[in-house]
matplotlib code that plots the C-alpha trace (Angstrom):
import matplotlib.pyplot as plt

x = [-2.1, -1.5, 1.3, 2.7, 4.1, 3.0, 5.1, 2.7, 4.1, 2.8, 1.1, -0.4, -0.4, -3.0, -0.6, 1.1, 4.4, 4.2, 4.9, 2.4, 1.5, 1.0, 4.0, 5.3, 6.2, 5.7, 6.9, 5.3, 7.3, 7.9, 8.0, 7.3, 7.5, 4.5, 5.1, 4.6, 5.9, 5.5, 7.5, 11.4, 10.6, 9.6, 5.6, 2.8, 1.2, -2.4, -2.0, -0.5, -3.9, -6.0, -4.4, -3.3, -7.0, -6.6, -3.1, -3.4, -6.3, -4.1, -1.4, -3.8, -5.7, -4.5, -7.1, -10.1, -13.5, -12.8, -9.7, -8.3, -5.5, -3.8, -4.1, -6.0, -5.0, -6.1, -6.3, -5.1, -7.6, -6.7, -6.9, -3.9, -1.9, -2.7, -0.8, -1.1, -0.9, 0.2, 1.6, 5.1, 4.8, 8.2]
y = [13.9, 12.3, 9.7, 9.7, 6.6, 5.5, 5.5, 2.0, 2.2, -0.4, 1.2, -1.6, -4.8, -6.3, -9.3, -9.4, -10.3, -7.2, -9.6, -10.6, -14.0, -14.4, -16.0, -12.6, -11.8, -8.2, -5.7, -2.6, 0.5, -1.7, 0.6, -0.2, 2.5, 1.4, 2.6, 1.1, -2.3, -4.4, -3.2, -3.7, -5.3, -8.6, -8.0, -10.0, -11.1, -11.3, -7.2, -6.0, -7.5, -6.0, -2.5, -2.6, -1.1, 1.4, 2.7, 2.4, 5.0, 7.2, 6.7, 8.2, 11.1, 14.4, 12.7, 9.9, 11.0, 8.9, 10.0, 11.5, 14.0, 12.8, 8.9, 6.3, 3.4, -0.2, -3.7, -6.7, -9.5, -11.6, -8.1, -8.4, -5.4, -1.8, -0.4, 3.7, 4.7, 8.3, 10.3, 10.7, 14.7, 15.1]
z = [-17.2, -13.6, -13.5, -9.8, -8.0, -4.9, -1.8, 0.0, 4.4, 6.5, 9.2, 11.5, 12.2, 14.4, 15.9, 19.6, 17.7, 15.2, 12.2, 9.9, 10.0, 6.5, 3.7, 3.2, 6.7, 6.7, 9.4, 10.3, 8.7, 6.0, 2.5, -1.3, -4.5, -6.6, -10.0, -13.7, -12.5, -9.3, -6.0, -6.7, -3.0, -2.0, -1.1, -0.2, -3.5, -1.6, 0.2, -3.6, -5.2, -2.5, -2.4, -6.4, -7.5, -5.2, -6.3, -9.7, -9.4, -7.3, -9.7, -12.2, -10.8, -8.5, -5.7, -5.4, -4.1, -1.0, -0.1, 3.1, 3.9, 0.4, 1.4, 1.7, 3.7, 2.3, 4.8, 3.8, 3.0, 6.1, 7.7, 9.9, 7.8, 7.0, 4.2, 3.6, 0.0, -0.6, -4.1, -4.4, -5.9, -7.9]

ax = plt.figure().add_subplot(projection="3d")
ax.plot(x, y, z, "-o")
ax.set_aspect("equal")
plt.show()
């Protein structure tokens, strides 16, 4: 059975300062392991809810019906940050 952890990169931000205006403060190039537990990292609590369905299925299964080239990349709910989830393959 699948049981990778999940290398999370944000990719974009859509902000003319390149920081996320939200509490967390997030950078782009910013990386997170996503394994049995939350990111050893501080993270936005709002982008880990949005993008935690979508990892723990990844975390699960060798690939989702929707995915792309071996990611899938999730917004934030404000939408300012895009976060790309790929398999770490050990």
């Amino acid at each position: 059975m699948a049981d990778y952890k999940i290398k999370c990169i944000v990719v974009d931000i859509k902000t003319s300062t390149g920081v996320c205006p939200g509490s967390a403060k997030c950078r782009k190039d910013e990386e997170y392991i996503i394994t049995a537990r939350t990111p050893d990292v501080v993270m936005c609590g709002r982008a880990f809810a949005a993008i935690h369905p979508m990892a723990f299925g990844m975390r699960w299964s060798d690939k989702l019906q929707f995915e792309r080239n071996n990611y899938v990349d999730v917004a934030c709910p404000d939408g300012f940050v895009t976060y790309r989830l790929t398999r770490i393959i050990e």
